[in-house]
Structures are given as C-alpha cells and as structure tokens.
CHARMM-style PDB file with segment names, atoms N, HN, CA, C and O in Angstrom:
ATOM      1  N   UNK     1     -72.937 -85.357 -11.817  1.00  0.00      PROA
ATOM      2  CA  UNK     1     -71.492 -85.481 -11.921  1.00  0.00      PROA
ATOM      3  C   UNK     1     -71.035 -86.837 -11.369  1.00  0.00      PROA
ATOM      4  O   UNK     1     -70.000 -87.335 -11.812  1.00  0.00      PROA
ATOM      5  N   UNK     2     -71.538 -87.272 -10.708  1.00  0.00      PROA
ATOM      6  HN  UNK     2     -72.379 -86.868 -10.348  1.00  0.00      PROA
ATOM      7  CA  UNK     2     -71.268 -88.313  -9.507  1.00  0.00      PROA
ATOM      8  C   UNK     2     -71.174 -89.894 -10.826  1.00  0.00      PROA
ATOM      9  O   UNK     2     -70.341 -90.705 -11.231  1.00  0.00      PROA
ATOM     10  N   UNK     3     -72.610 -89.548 -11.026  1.00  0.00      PROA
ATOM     11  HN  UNK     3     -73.287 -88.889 -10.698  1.00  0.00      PROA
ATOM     12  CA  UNK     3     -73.130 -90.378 -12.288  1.00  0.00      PROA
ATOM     13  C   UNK     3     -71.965 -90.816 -13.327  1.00  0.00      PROA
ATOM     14  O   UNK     3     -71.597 -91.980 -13.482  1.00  0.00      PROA
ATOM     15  N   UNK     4     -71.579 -89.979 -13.838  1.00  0.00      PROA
ATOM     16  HN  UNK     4     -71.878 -89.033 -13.712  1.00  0.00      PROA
ATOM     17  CA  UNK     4     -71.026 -89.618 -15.197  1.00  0.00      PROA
ATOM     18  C   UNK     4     -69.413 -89.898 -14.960  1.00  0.00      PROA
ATOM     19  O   UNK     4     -68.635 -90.372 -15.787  1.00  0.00      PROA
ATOM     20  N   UNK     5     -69.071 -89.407 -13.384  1.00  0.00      PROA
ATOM     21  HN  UNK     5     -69.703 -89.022 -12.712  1.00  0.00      PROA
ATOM     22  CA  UNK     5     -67.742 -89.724 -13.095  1.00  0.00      PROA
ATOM     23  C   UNK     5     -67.567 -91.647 -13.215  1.00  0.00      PROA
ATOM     24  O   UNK     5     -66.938 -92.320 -14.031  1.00  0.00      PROA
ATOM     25  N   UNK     6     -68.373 -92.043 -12.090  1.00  0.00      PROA
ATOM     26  HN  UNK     6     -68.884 -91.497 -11.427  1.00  0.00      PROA
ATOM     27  CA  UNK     6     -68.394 -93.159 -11.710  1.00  0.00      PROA
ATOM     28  C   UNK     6     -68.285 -94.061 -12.625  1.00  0.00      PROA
ATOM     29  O   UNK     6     -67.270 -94.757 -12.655  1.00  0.00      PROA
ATOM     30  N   UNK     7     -69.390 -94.244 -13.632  1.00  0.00      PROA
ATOM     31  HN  UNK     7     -70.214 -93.678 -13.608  1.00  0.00      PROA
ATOM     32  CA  UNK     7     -69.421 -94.655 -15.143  1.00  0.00      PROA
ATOM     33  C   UNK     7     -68.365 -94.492 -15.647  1.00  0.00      PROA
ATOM     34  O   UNK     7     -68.008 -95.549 -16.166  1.00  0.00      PROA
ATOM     35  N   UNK     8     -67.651 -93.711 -15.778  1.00  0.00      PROA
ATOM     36  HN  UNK     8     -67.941 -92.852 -15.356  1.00  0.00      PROA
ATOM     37  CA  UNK     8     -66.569 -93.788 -16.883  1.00  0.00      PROA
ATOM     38  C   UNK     8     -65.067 -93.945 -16.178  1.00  0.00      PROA
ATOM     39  O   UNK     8     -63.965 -93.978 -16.723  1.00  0.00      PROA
ATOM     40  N   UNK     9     -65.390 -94.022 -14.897  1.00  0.00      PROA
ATOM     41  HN  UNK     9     -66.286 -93.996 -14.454  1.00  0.00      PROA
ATOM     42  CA  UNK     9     -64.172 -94.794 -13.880  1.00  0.00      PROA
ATOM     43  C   UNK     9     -64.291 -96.398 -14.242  1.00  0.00      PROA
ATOM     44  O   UNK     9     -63.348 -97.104 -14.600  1.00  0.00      PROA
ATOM     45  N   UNK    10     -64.947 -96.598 -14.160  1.00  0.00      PROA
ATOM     46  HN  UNK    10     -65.712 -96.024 -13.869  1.00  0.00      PROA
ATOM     47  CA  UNK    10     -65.205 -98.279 -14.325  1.00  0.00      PROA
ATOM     48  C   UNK    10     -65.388 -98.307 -15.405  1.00  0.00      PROA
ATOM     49  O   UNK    10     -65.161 -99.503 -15.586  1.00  0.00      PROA
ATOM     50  N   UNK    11     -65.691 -97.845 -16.563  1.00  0.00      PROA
ATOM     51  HN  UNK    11     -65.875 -96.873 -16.416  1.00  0.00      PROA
ATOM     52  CA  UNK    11     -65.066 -98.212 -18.277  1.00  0.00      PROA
ATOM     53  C   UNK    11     -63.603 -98.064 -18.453  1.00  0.00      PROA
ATOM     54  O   UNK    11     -62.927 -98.850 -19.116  1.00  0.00      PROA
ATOM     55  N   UNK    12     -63.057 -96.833 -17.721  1.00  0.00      PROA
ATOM     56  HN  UNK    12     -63.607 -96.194 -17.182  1.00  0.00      PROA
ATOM     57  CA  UNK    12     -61.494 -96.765 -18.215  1.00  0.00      PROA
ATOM     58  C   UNK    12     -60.958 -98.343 -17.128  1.00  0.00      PROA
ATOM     59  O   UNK    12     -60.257 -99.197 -17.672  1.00  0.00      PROA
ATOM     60  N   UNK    13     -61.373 -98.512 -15.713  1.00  0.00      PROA
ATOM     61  HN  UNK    13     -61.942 -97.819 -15.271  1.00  0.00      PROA
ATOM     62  CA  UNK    13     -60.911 -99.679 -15.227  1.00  0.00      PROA
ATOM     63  C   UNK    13     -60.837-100.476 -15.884  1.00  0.00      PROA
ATOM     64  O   UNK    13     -59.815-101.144 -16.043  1.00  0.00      PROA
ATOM     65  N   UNK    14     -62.176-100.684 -16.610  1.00  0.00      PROA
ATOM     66  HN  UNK    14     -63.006-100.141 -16.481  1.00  0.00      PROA
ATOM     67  CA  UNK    14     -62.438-102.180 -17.100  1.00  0.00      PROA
ATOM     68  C   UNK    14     -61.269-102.757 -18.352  1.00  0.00      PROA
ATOM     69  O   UNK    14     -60.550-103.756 -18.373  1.00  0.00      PROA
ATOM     70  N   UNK    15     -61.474-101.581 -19.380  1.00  0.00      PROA
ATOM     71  HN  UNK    15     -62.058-100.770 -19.363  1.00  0.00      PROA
ATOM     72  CA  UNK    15     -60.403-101.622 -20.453  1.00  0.00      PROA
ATOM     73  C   UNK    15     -59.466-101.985 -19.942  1.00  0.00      PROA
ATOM     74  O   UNK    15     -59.109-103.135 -20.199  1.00  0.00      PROA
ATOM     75  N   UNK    16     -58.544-101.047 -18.861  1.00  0.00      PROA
ATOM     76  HN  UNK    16     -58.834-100.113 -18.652  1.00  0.00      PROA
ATOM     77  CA  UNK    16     -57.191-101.291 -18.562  1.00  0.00      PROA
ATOM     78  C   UNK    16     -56.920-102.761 -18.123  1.00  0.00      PROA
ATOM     79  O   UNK    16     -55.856-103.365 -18.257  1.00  0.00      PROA
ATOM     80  N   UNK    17     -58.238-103.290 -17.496  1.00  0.00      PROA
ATOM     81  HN  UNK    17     -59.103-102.799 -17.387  1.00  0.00      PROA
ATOM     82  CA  UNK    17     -57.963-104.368 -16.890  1.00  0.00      PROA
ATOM     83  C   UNK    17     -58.099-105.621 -18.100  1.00  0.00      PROA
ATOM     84  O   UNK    17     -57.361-106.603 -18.032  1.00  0.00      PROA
ATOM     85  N   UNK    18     -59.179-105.463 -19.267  1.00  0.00      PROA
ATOM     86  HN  UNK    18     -59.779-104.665 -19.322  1.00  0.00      PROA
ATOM     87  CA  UNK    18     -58.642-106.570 -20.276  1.00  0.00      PROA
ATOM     88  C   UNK    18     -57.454-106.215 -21.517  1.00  0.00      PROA
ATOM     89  O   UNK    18     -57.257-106.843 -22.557  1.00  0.00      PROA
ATOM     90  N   UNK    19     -56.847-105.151 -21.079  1.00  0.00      PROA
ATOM     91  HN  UNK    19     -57.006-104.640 -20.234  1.00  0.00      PROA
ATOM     92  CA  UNK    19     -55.331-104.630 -21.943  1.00  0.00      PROA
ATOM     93  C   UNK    19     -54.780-105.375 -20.797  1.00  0.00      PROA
ATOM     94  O   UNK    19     -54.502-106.432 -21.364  1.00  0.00      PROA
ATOM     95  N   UNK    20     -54.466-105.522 -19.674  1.00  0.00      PROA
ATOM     96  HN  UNK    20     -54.691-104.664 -19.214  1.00  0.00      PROA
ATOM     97  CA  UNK    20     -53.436-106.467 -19.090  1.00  0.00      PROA
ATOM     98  C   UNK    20     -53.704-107.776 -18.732  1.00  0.00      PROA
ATOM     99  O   UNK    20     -52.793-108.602 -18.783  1.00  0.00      PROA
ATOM    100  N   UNK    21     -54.879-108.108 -18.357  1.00  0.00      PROA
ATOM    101  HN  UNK    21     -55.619-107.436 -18.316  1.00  0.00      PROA
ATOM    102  CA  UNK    21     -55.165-109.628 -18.787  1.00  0.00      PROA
ATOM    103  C   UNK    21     -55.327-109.673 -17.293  1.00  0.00      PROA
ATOM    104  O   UNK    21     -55.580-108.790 -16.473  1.00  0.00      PROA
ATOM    105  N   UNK    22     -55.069-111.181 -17.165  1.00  0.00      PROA
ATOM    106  HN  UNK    22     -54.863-111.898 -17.831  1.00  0.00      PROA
ATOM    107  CA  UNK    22     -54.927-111.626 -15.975  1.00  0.00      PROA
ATOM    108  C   UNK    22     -54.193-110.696 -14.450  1.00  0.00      PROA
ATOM    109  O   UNK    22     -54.646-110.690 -13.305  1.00  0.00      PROA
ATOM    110  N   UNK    23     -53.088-110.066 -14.927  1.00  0.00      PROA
ATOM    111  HN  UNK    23     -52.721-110.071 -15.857  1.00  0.00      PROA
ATOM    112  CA  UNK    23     -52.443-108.946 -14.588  1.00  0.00      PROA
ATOM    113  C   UNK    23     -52.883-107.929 -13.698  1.00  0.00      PROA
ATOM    114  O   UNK    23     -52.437-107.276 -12.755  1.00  0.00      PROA
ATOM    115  N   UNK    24     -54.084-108.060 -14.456  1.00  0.00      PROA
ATOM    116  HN  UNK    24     -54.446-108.590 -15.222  1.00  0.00      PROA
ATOM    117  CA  UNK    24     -54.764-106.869 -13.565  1.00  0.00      PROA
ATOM    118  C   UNK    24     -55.982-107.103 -12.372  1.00  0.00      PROA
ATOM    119  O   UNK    24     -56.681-106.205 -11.901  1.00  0.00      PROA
ATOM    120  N   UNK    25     -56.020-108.112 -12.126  1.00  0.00      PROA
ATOM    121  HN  UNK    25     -55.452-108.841 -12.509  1.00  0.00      PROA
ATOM    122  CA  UNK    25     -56.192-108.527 -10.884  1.00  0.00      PROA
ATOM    123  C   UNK    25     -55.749-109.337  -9.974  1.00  0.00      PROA
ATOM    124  O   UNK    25     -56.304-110.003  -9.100  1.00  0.00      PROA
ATOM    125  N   UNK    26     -54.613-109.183 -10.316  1.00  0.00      PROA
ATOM    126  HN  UNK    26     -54.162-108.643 -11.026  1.00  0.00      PROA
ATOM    127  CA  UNK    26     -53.163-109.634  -8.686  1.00  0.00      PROA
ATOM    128  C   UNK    26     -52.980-108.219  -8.241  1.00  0.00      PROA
ATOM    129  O   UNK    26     -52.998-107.151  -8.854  1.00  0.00      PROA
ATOM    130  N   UNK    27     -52.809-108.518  -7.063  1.00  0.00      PROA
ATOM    131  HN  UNK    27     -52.794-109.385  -6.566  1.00  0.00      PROA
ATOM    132  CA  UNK    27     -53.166-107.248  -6.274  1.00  0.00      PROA
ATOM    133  C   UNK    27     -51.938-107.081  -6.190  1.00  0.00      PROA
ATOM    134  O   UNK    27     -51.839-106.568  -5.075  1.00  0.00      PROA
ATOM    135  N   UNK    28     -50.460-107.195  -6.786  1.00  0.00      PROA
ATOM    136  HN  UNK    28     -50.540-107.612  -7.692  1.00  0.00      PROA
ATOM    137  CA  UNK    28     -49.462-106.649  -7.226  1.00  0.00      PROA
ATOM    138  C   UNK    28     -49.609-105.787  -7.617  1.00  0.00      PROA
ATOM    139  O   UNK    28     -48.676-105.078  -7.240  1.00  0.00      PROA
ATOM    140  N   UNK    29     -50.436-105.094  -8.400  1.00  0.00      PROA
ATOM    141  HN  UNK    29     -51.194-105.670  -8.705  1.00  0.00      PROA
ATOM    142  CA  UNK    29     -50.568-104.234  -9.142  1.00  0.00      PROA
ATOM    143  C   UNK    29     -51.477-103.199  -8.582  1.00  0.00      PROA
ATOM    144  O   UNK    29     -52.184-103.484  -7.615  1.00  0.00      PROA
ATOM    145  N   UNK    30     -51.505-102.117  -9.076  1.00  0.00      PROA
ATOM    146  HN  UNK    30     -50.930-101.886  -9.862  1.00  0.00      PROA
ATOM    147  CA  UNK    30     -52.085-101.107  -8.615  1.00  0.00      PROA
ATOM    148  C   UNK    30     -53.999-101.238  -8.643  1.00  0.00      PROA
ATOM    149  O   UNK    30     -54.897-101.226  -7.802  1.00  0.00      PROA
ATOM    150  N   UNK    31     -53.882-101.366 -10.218  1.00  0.00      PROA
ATOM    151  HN  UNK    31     -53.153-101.376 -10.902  1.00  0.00      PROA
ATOM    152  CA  UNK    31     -55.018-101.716 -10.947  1.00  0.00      PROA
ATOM    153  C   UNK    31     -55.880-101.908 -10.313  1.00  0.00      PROA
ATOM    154  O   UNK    31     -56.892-101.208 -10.278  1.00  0.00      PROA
ATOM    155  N   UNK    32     -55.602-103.233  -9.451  1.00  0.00      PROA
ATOM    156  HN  UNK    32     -54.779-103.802  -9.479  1.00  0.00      PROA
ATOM    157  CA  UNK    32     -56.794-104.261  -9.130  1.00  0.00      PROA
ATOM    158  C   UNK    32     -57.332-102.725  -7.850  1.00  0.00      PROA
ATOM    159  O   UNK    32     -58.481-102.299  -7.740  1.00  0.00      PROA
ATOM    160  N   UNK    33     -56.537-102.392  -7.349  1.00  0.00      PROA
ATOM    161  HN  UNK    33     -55.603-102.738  -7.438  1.00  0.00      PROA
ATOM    162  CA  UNK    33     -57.192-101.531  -5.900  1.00  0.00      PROA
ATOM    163  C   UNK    33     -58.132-100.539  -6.215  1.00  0.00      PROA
ATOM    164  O   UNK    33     -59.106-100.130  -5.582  1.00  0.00      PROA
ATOM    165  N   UNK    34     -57.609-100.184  -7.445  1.00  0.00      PROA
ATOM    166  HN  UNK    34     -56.818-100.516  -7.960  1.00  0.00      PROA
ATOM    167  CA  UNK    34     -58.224 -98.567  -8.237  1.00  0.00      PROA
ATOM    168  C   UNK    34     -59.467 -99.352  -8.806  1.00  0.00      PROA
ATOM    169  O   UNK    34     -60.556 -98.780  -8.861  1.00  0.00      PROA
ATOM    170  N   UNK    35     -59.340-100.464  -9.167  1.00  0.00      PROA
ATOM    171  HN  UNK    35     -58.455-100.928  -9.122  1.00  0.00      PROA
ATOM    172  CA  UNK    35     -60.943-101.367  -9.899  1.00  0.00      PROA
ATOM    173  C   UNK    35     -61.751-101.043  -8.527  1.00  0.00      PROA
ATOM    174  O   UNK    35     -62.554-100.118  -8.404  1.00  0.00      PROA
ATOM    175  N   UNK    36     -61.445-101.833  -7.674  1.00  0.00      PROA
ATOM    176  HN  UNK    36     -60.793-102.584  -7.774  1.00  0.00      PROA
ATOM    177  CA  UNK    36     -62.217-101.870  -6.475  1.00  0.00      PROA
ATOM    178  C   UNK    36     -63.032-100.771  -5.524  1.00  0.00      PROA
ATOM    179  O   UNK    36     -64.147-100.799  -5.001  1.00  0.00      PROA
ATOM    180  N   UNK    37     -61.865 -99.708  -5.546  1.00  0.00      PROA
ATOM    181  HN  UNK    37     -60.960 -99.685  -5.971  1.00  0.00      PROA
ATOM    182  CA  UNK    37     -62.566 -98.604  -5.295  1.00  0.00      PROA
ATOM    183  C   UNK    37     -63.659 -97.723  -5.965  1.00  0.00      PROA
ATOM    184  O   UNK    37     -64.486 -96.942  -5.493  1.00  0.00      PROA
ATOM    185  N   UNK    38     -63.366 -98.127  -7.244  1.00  0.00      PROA
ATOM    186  HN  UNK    38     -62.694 -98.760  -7.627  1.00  0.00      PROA
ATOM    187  CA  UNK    38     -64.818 -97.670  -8.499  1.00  0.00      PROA
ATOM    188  C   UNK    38     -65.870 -98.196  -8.136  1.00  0.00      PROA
ATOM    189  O   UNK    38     -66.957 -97.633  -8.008  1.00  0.00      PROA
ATOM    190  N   UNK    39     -65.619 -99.295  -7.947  1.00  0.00      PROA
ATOM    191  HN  UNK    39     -64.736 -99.752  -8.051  1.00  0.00      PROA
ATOM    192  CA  UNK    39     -66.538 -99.985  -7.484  1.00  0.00      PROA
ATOM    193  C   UNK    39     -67.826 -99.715  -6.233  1.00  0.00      PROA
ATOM    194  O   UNK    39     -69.026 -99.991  -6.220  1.00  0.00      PROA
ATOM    195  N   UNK    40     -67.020 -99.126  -5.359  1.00  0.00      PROA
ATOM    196  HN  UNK    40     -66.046 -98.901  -5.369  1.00  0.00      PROA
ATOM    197  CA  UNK    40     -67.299 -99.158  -3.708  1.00  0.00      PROA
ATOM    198  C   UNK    40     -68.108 -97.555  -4.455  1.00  0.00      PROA
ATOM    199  O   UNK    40     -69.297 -97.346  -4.210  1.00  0.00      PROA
ATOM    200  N   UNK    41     -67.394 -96.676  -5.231  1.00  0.00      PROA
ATOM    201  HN  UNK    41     -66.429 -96.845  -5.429  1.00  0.00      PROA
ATOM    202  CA  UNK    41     -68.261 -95.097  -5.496  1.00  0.00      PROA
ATOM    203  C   UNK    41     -69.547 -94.975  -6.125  1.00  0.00      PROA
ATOM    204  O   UNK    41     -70.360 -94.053  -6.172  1.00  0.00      PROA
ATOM    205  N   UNK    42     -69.515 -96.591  -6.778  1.00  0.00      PROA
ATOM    206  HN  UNK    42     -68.854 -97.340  -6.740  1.00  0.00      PROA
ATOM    207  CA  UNK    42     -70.392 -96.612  -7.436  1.00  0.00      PROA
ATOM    208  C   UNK    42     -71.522 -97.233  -6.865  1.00  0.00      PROA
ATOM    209  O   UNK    42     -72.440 -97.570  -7.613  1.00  0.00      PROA
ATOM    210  N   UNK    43     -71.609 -97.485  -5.347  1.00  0.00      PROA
ATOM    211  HN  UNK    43     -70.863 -97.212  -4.740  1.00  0.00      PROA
ATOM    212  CA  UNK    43     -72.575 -97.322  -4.523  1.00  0.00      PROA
ATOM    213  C   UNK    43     -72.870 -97.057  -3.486  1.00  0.00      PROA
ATOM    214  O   UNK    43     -73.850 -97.399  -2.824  1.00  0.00      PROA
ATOM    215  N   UNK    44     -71.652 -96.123  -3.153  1.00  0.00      PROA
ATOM    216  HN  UNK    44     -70.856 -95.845  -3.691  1.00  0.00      PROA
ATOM    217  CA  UNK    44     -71.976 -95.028  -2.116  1.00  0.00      PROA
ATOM    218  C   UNK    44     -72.633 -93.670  -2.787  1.00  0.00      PROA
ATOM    219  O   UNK    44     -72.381 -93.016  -3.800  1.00  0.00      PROA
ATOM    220  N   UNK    45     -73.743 -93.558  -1.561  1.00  0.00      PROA
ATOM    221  HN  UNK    45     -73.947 -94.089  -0.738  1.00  0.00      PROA
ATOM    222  CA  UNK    45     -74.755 -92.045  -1.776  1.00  0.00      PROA
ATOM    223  C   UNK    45     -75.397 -92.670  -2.977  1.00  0.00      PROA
ATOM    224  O   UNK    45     -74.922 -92.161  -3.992  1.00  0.00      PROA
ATOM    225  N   UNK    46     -76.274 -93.556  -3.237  1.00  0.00      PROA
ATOM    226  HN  UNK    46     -76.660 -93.969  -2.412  1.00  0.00      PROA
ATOM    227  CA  UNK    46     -76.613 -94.693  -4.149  1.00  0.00      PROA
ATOM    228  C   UNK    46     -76.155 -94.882  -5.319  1.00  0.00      PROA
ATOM    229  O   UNK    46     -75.377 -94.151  -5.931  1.00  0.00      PROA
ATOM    230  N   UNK    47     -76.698 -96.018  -5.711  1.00  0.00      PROA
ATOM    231  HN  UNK    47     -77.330 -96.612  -5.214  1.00  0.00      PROA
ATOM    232  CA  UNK    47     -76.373 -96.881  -7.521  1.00  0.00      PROA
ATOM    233  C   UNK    47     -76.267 -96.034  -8.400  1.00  0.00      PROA
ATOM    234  O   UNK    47     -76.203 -94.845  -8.089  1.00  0.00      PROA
ATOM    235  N   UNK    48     -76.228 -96.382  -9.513  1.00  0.00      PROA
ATOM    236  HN  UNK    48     -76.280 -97.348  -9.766  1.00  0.00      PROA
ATOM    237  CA  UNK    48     -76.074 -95.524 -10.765  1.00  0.00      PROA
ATOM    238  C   UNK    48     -77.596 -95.242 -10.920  1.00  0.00      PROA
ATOM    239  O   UNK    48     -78.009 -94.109 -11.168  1.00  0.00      PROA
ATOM    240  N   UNK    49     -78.741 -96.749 -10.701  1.00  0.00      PROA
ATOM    241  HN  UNK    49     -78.405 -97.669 -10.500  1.00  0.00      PROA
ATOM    242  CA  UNK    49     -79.941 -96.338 -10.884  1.00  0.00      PROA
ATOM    243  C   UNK    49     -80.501 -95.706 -10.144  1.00  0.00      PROA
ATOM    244  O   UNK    49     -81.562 -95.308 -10.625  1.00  0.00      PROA
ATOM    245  N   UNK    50     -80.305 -95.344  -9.028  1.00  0.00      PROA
ATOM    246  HN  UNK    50     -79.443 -95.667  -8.637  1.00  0.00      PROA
ATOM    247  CA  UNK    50     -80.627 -94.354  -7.881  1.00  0.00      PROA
ATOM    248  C   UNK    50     -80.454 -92.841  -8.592  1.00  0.00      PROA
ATOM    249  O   UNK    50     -81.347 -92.102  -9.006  1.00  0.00      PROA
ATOM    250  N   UNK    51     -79.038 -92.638  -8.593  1.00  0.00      PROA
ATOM    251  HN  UNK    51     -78.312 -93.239  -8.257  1.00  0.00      PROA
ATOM    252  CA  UNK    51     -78.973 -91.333  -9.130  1.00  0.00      PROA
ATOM    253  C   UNK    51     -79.844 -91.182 -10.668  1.00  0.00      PROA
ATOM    254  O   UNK    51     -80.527 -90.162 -10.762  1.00  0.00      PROA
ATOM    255  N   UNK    52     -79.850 -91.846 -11.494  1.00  0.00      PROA
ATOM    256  HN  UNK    52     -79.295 -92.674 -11.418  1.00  0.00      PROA
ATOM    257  CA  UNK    52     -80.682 -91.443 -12.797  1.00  0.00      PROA
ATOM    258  C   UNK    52     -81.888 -91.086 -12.021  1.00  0.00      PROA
ATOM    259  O   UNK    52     -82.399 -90.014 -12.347  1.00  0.00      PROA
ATOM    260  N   UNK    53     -82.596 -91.905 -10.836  1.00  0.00      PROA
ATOM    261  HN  UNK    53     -82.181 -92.776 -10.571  1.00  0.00      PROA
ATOM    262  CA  UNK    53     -84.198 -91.325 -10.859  1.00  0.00      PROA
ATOM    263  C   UNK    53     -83.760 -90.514  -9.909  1.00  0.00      PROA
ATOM    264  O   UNK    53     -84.854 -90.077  -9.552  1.00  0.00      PROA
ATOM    265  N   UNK    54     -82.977 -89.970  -9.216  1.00  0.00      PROA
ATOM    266  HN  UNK    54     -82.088 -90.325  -9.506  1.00  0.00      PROA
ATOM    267  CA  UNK    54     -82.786 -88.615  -8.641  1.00  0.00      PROA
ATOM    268  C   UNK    54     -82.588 -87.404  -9.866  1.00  0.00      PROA
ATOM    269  O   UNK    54     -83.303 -86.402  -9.860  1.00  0.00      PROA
ATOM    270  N   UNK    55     -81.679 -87.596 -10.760  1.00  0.00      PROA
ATOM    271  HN  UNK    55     -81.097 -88.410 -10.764  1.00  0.00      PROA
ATOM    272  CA  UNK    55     -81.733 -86.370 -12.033  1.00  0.00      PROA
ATOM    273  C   UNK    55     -82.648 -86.362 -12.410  1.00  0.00      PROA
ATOM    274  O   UNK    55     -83.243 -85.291 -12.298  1.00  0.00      PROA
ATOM    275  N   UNK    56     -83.341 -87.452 -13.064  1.00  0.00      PROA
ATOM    276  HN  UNK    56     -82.857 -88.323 -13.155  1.00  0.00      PROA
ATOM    277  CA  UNK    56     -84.924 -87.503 -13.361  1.00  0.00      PROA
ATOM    278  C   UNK    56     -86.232 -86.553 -13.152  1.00  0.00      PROA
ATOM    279  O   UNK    56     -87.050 -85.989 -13.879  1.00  0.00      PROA
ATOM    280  N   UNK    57     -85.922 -86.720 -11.461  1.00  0.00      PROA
ATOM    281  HN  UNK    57     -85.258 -87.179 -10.871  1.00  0.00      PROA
ATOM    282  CA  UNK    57     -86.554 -86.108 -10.854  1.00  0.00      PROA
ATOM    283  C   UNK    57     -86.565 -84.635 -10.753  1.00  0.00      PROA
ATOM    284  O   UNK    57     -87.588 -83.979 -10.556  1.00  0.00      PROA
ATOM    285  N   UNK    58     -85.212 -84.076 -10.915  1.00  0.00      PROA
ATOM    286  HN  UNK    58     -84.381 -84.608 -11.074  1.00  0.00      PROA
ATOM    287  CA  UNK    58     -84.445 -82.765 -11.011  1.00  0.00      PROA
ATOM    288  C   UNK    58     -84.876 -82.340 -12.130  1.00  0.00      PROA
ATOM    289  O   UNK    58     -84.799 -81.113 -12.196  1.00  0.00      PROA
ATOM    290  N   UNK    59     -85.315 -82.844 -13.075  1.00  0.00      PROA
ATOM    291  HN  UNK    59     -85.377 -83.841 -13.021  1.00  0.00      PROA
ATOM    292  CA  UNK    59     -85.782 -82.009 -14.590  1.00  0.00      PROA
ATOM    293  C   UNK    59     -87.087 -82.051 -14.621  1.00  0.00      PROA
ATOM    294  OT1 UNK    59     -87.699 -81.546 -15.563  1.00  0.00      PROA
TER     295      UNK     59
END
C-alpha cells in the first residue's frame, strides 16, 4: 500500500506541478509543500526499491 500510495502521490504532484508551471514551486502556494512531503514518504520506512524487494520477498 505504502508503495502504490507514494507512487501515485508524486505522479498526481508532478502533473499538478507542470499544469501550473513555474507556480508551483513558490512556496506561495500550497503545491510546492504537498510536492515535498511526497517526497520525504517516499523514503521513510524505505525507497520505493526497498519496498518492491520487501513484497518480493512476501510472495
């Protein structure tokens, strides 16, 4: 879940952030904080490649 969340937090970030352009990283905006924090989930309790060889391992 962790996986699958994280990943697709930082695709919907990413989009939003080249639909507003430059915009979306002045920290005026909400955006840029919510980018950042995807960021930080996506390597706490490890990486994305961490968790694949943990599920990996699970099957």
């Amino acid at each position: 879940a962790k996986l699958f969340a994280t990943e697709t937090a930082e695709a919907v970030c990413s989009a939003a952030i080249q639909t507003l352009g430059g915009y979306g990283y002045v920290s005026d905006f909400p955006l840029e904080r919510i980018y950042r924090d995807v960021r930080v989930c996506q390597i706490y309790e490890g990486t994305s490649d961490v968790q694949k060889i943990i599920i990996t391992r699970a099957l």
